[in-house]
Biopython code that builds the backbone (N, CA, C, O; Angstrom):
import numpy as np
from Bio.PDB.StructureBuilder import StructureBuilder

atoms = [
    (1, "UNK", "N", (0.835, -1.174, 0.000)),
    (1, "UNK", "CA", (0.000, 0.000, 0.000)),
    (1, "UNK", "C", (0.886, 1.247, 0.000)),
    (1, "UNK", "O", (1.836, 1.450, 0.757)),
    (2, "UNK", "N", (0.445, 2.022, -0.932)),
    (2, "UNK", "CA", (1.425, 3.552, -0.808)),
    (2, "UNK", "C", (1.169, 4.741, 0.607)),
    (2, "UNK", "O", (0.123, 4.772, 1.256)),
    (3, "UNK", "N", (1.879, 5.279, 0.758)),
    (3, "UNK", "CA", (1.847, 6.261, 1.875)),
    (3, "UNK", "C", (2.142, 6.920, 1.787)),
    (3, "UNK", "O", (3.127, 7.017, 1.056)),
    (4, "UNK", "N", (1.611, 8.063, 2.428)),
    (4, "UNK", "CA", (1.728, 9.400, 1.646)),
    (4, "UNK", "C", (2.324, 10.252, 2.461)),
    (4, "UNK", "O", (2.802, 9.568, 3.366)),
    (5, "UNK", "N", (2.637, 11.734, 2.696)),
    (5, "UNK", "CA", (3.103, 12.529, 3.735)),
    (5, "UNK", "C", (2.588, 13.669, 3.192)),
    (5, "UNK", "O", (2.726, 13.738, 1.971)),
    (6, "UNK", "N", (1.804, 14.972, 3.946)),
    (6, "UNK", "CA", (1.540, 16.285, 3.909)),
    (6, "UNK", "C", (1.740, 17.143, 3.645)),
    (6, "UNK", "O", (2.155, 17.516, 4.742)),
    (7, "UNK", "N", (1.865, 18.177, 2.897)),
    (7, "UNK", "CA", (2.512, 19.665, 3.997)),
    (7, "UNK", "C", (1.513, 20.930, 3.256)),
    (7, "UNK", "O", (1.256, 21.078, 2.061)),
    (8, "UNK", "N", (1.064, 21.771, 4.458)),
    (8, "UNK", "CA", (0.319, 22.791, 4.206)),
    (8, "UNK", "C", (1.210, 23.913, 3.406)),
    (8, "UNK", "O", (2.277, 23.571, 2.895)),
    (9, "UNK", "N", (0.912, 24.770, 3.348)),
    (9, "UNK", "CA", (1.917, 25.960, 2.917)),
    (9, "UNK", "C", (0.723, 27.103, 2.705)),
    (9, "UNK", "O", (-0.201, 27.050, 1.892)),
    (10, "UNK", "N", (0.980, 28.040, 3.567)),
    (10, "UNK", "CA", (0.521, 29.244, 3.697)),
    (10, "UNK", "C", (0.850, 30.743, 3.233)),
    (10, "UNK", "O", (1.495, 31.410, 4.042)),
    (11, "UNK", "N", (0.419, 31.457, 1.812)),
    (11, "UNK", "CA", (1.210, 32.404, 0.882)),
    (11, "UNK", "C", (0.220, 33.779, 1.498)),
    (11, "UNK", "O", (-0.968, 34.085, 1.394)),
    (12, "UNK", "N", (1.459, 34.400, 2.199)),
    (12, "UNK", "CA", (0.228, 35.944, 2.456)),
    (12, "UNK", "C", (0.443, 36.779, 1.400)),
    (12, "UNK", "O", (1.527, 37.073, 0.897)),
    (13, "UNK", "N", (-0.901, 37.231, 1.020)),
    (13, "UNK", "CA", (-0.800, 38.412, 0.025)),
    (13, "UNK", "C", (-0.334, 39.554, 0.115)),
    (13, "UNK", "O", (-0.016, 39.757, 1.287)),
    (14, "UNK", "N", (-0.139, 40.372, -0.499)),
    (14, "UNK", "CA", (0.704, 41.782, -0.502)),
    (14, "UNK", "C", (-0.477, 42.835, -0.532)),
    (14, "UNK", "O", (-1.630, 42.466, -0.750)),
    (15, "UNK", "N", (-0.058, 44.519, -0.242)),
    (15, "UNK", "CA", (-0.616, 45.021, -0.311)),
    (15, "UNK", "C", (-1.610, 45.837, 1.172)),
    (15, "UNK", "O", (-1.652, 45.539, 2.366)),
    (16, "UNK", "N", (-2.123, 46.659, 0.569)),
    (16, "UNK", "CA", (-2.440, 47.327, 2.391)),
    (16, "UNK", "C", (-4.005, 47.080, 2.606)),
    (16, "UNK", "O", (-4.405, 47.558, 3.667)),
    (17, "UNK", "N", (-4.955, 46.453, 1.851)),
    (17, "UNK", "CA", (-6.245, 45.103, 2.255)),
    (17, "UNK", "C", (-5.347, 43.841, 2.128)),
    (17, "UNK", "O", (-5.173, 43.071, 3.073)),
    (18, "UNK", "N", (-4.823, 43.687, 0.981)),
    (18, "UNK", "CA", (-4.496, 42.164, 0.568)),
    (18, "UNK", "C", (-4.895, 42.069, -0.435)),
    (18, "UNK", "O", (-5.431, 42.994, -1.045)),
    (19, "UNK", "N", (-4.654, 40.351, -1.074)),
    (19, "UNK", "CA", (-4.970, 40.603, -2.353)),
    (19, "UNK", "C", (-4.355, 40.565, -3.350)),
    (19, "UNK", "O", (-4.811, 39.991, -4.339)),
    (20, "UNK", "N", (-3.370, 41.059, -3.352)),
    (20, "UNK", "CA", (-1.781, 41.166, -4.790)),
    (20, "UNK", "C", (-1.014, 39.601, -4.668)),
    (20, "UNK", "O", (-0.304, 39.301, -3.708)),
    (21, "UNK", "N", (-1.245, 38.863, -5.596)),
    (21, "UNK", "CA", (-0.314, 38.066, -5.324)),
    (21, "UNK", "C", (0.469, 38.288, -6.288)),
    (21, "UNK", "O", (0.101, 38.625, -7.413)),
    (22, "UNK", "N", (1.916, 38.074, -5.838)),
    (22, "UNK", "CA", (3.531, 37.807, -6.636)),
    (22, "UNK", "C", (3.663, 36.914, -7.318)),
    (22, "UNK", "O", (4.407, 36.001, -6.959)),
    (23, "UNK", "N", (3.011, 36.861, -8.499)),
    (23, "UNK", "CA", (2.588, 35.677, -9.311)),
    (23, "UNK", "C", (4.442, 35.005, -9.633)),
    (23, "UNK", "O", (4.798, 33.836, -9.481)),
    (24, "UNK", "N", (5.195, 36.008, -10.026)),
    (24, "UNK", "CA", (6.080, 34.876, -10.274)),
    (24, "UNK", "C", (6.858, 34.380, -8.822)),
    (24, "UNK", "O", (7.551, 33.374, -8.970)),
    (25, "UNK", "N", (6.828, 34.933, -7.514)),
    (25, "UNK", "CA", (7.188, 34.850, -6.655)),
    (25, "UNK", "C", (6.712, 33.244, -6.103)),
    (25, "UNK", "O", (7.347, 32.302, -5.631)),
    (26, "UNK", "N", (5.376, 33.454, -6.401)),
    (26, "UNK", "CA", (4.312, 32.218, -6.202)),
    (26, "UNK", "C", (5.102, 31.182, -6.577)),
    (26, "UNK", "O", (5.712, 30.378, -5.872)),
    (27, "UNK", "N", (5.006, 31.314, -8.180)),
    (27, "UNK", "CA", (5.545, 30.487, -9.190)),
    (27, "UNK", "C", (6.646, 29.845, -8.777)),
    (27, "UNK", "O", (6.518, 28.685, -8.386)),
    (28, "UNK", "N", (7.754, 30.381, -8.782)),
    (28, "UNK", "CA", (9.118, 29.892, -8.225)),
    (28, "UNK", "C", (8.884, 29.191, -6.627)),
    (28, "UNK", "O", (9.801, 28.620, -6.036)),
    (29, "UNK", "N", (7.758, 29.319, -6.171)),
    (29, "UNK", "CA", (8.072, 28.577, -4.620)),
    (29, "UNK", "C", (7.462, 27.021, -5.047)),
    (29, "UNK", "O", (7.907, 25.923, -4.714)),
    (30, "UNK", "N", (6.290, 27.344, -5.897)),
    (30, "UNK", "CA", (5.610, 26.218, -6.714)),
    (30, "UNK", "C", (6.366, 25.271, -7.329)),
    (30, "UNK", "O", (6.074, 24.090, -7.514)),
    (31, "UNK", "N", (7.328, 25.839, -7.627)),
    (31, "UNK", "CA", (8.459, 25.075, -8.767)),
    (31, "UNK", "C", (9.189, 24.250, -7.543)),
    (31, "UNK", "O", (9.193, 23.019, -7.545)),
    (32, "UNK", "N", (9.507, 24.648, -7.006)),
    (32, "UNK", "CA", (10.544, 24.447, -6.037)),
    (32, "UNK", "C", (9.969, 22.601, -4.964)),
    (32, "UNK", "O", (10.343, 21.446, -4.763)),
    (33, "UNK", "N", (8.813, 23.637, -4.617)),
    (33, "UNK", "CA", (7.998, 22.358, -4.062)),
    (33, "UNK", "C", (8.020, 20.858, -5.493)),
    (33, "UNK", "O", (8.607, 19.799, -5.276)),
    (34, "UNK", "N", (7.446, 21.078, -6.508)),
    (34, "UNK", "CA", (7.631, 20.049, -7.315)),
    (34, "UNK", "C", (8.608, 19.595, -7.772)),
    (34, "UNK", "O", (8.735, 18.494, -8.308)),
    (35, "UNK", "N", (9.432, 20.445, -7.593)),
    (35, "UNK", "CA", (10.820, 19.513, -7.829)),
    (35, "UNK", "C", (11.444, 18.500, -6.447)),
    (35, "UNK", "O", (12.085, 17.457, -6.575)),
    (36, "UNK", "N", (11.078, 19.093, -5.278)),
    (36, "UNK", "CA", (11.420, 18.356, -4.308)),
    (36, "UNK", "C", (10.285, 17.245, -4.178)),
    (36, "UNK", "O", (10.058, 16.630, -3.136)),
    (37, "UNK", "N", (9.559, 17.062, -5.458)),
    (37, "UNK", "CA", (8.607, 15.284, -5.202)),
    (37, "UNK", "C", (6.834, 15.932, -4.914)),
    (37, "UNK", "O", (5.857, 15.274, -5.274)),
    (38, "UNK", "N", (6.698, 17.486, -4.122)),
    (38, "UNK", "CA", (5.358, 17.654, -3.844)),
    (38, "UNK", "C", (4.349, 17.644, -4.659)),
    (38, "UNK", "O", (4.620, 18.466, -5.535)),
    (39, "UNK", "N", (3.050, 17.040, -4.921)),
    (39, "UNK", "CA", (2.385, 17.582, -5.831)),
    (39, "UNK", "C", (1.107, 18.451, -4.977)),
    (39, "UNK", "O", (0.610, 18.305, -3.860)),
    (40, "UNK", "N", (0.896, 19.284, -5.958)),
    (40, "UNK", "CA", (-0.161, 19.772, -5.586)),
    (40, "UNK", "C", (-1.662, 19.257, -5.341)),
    (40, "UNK", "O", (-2.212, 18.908, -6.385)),
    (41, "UNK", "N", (-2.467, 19.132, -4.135)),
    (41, "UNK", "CA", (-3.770, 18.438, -4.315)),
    (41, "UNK", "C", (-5.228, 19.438, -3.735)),
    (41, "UNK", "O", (-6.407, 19.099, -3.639)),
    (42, "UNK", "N", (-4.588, 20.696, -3.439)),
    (42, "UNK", "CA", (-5.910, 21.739, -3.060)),
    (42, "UNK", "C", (-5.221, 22.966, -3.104)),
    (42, "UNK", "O", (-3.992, 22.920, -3.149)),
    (43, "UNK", "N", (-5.970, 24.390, -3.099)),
    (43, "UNK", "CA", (-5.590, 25.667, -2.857)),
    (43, "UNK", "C", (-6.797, 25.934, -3.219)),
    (43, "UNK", "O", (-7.630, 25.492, -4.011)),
    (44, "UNK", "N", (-6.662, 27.085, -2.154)),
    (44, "UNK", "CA", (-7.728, 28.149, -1.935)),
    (44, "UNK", "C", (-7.168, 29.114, -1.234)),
    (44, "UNK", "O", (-6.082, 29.062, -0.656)),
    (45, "UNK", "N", (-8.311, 30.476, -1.312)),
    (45, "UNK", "CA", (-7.766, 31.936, -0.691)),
    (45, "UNK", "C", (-8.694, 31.770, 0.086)),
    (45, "UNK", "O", (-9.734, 31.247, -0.312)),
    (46, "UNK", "N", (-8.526, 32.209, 1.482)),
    (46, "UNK", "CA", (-9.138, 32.619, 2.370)),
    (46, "UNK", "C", (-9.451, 33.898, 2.167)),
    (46, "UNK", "O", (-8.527, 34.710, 2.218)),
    (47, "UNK", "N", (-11.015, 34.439, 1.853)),
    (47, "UNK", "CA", (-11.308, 35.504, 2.026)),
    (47, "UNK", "C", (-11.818, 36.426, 3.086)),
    (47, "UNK", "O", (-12.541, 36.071, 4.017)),
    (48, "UNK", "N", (-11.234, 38.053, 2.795)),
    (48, "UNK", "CA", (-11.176, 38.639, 3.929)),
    (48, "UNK", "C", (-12.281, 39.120, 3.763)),
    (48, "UNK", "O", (-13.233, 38.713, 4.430)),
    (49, "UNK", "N", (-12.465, 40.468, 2.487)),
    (49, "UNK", "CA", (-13.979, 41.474, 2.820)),
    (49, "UNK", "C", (-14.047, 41.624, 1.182)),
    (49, "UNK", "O", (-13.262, 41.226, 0.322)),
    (50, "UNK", "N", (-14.957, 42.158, 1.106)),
    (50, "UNK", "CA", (-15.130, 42.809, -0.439)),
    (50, "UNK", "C", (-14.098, 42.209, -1.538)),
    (50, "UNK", "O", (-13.434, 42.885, -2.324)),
    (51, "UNK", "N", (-14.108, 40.753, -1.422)),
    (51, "UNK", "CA", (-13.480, 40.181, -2.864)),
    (51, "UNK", "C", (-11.841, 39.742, -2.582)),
    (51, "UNK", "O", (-11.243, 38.961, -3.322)),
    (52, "UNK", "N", (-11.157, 40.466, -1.236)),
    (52, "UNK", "CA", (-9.780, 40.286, -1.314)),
    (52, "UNK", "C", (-9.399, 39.537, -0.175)),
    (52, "UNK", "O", (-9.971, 39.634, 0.910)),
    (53, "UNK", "N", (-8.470, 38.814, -0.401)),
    (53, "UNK", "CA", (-7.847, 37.680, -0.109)),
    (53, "UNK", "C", (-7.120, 38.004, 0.851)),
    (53, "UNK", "O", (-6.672, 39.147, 0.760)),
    (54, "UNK", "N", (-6.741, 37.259, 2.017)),
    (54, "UNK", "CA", (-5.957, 37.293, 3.147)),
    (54, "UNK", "C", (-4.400, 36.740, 2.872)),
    (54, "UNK", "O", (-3.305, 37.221, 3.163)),
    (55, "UNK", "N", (-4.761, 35.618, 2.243)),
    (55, "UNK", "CA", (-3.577, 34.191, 1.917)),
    (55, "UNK", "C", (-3.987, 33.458, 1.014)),
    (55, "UNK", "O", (-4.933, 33.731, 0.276)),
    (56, "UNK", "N", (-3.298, 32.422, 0.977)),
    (56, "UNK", "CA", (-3.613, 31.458, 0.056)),
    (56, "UNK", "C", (-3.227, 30.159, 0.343)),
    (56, "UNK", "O", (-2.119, 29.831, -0.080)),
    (57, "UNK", "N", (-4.003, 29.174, 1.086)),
    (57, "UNK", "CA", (-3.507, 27.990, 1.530)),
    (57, "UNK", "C", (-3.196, 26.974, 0.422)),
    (57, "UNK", "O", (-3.818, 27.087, -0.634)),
    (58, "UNK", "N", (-2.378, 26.083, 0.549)),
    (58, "UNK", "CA", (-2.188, 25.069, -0.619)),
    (58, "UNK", "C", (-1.169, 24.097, 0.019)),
    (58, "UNK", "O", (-0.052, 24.397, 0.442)),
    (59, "UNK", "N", (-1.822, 22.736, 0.010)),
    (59, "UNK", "CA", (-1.890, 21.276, 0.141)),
    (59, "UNK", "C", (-1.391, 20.937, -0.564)),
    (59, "UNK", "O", (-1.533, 21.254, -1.744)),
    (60, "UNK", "N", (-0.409, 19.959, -0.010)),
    (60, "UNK", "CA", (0.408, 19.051, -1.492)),
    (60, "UNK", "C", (0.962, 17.783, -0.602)),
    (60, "UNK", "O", (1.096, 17.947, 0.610)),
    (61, "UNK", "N", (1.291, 16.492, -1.219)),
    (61, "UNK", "CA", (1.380, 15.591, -1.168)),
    (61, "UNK", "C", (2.536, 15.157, -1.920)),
    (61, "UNK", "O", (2.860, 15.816, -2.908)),
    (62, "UNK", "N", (3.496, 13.682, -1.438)),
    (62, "UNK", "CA", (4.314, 13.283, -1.923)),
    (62, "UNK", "C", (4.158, 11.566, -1.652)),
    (62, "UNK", "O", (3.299, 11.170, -0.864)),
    (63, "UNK", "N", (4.610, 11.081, -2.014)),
    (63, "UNK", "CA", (5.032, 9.341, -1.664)),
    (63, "UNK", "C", (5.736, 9.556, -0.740)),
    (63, "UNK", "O", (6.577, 10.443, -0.889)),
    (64, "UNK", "N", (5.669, 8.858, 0.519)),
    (64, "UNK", "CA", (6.261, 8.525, 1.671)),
    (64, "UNK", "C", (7.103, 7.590, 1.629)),
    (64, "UNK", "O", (6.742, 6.433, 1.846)),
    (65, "UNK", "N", (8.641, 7.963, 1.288)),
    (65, "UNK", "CA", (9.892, 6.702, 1.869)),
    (65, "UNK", "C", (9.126, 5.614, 2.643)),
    (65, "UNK", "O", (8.469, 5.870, 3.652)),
    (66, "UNK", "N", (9.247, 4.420, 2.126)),
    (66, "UNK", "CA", (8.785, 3.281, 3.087)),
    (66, "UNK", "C", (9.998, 3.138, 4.435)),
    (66, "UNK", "O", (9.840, 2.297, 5.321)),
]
sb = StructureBuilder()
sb.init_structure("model")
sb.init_model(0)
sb.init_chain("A")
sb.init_seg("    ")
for serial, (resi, resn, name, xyz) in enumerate(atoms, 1):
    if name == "N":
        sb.init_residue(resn, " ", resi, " ")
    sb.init_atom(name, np.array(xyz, "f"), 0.0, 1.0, " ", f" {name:<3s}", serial, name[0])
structure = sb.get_structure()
């Protein structure tokens, strides 16, 4: 049976509501995670008020070393 291992990762937005994300900033942390084996399996923004975003949570998963 395969096994898996976790990891959350929490991206705060920029800006003085929130909201701006550093798309290539994003990008490159994204990259980074998939090269070290993570894949991605959820994301979402937690919203604050009127449309803008606090963060951005995102779930990812790998195969667990037996």
């Amino acid at each position: 049976m395969e096994k898996f291992e976790y990891k959350v990762v929490v991206y705060d937005t920029k800006g003085f509501w929130g909201g701006n994300v550093e798309t290539n900033q994003l990008e490159n942390q994204l990259n980074l995670l998939g090269y070290d084996g993570w894949e991605m399996v959820s994301c979402t923004s937690t919203n604050q008020s009127y449309g803008s975003s606090k963060s951005i949570v995102c779930i990812f998963k790998r195969k667990k070393d037996q």
